[in-house]
N, C-alpha and C positions, 0 to 999 in steps of 0.2 A: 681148487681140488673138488671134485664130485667125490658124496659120499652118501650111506645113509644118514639121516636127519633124525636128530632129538629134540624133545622140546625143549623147550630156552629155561621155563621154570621145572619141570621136574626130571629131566634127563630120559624118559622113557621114548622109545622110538615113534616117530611119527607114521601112523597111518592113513593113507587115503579112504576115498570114499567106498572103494574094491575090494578095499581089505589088505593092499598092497606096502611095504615099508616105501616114504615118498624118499628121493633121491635129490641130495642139488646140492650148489654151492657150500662148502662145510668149512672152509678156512678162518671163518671166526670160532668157528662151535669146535675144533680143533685147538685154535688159542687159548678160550676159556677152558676148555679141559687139563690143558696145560698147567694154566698156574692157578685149576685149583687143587689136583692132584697131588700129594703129596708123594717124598720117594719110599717108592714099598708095593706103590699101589697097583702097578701094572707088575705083574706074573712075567710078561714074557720081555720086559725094559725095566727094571728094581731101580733104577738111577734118571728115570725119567720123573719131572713133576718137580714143579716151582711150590707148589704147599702154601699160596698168598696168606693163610689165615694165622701162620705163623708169624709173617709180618706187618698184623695189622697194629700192632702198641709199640712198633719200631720209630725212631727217634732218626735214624738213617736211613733213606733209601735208595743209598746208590748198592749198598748188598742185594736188596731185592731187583734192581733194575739190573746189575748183573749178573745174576741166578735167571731170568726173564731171557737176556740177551743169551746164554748162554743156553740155556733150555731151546729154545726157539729154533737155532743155530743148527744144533744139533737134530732135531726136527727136520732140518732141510728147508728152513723160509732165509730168505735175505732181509737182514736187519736194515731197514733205511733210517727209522725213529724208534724208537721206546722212552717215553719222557712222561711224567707227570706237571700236567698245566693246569692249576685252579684246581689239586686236586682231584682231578679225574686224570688216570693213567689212559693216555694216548700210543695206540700201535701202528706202524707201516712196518710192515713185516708180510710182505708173499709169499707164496713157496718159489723157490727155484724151478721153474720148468724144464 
């Protein structure tokens, strides 16, 4: 998915050397906004957003991986994986074209 581009660390839009918002690839930076977003946070989708920070002192995390699976979904990506291995949560999740 092409989109405009934010920075990884502070979320503000990226600009080129012209002055211009840089455009590219945004299907991960779409993910993370995803689940870090909590529901409320988008105006115009109230029920959109995984809220990860809620689940970080969670003892289970098949709730969180299916809040994740289901957020995603509904997003329009196809789920191929979503698993946590060694502690790092791992995604294969495209958009459907």
């Amino acid at each position: 998915m092409i989109d405009i581009l934010l920075d990884t660390t502070s979320n503000d839009l990226l600009i080129d050397a012209t002055g211009n918002c840089k455009i590219g690839n945004s299907e991960q930076q779409h993910q993370a906004l995803l689940l870090l977003f909590d529901k409320g946070s988008l105006k115009e989708n109230p029920d959109t957003g995984v809220g990860a920070f809620k689940y970080l002192e969670a003892e289970q995390t098949a709730t969180f991986l299916r809040e994740v699976r289901m957020q995603f979904a509904n997003d329009g990506m196809q789920i191929n994986q979503i698993v946590f291995d060694n502690n790092k949560l791992l995604i294969d999740a495209p958009y459907n074209d």
